[in-house]
C-alpha positions in Angstrom: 17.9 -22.1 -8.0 14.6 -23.7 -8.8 11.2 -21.2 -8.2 9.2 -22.1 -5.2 6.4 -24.4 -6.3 2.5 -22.7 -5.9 1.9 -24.5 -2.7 5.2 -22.7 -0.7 4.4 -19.2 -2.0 3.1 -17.1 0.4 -0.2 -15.7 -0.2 -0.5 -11.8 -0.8 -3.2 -9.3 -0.7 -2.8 -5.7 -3.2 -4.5 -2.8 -1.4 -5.7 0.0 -3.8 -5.0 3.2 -2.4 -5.4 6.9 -2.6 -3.6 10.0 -1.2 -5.7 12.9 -0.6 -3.0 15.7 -0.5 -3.0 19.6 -2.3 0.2 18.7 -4.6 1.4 15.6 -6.2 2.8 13.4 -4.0 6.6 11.3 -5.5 7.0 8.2 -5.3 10.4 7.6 -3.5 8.7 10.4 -1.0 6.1 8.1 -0.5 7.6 5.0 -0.2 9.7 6.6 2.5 6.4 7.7 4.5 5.0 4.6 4.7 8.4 2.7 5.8 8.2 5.6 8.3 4.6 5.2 9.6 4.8 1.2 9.7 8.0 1.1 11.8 6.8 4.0 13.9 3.3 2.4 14.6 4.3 -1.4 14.7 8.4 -1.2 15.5 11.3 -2.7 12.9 10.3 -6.4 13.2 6.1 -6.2 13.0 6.4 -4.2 10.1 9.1 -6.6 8.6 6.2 -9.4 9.2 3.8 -7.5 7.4 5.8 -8.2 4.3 4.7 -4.2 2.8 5.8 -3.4 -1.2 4.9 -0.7 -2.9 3.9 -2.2 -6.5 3.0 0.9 -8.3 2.3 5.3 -7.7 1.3 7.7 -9.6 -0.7 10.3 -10.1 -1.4 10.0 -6.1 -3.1 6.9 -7.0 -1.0 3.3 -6.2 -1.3 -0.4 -5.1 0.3 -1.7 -2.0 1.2 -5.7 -1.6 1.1 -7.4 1.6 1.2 -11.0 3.3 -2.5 -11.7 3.3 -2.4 -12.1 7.1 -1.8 -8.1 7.8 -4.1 -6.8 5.9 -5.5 -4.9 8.9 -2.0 -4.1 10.4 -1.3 -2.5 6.8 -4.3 -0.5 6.6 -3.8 0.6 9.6 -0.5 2.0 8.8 -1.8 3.8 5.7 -4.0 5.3 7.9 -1.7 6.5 10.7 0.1 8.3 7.4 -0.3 12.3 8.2 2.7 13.7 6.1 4.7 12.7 2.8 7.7 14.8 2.2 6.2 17.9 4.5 2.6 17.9 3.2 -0.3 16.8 5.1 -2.0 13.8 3.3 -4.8 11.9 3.5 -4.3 7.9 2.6 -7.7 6.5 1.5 -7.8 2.6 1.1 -10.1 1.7 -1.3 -10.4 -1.9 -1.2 -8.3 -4.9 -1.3 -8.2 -8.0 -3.9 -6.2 -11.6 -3.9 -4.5 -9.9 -7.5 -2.7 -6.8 -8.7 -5.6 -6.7 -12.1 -8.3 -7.5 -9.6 -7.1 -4.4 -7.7 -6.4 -2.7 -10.6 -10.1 -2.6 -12.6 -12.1 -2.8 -9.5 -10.5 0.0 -7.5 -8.1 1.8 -9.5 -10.3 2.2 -12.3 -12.9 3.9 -10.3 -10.5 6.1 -8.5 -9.1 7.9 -11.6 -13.0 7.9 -12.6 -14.0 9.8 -9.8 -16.4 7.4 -8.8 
């Protein structure tokens, strides 16, 4: 099978995101909560439409990839998020770029910073 040509893609949008919790959160545990909270908050099929991936998490730190027209319906998700395996948690957006590096060094960076 040939890859899709630029133009037939779908766009996507990488959300840069933090979890405010008292212990390390895992990352299958995490996954799990936000499959949870999406089809909780917008049913099976919305949060199929979202098109949601978790790209990378660690160190409660991660990136999430959406369709770039649910940006807002996958923030809102994150933040509906009060438990991950038991613990309360705190998911904390902190901004959203056309590119996993553009996500990376703008936000990321200044997460594990402190900043």
């Amino acid at each position: 099978m040939e890859p899709l040509l630029p133009t037939l893609r779908g766009r996507k949008r990488y959300i840069a995101i933090e979890v405010l919790s008292d212990e390390p959160i895992q990352r299958n545990a995490f996954i799990n909560a936000v499959s949870y909270a999406g089809c909780s908050l917008l049913g099976d099929f919305g949060f199929s439409k979202c098109g949601v991936s978790v790209l990378g998490f660690e160190d409660n730190t991660g990136i999430i990839m959406c369709k770039h027209t649910a940006v807002s319906e996958t923030i809102a998700v994150l933040a509906f998020m009060t438990g991950v395996d038991g613990q309360s948690v705190i998911v904390r957006s902190a901004g959203v770029s056309g590119t996993v590096k553009g996500a990376e060094t703008k936000y990321l960076k200044r997460l594990k910073a402190g900043h």
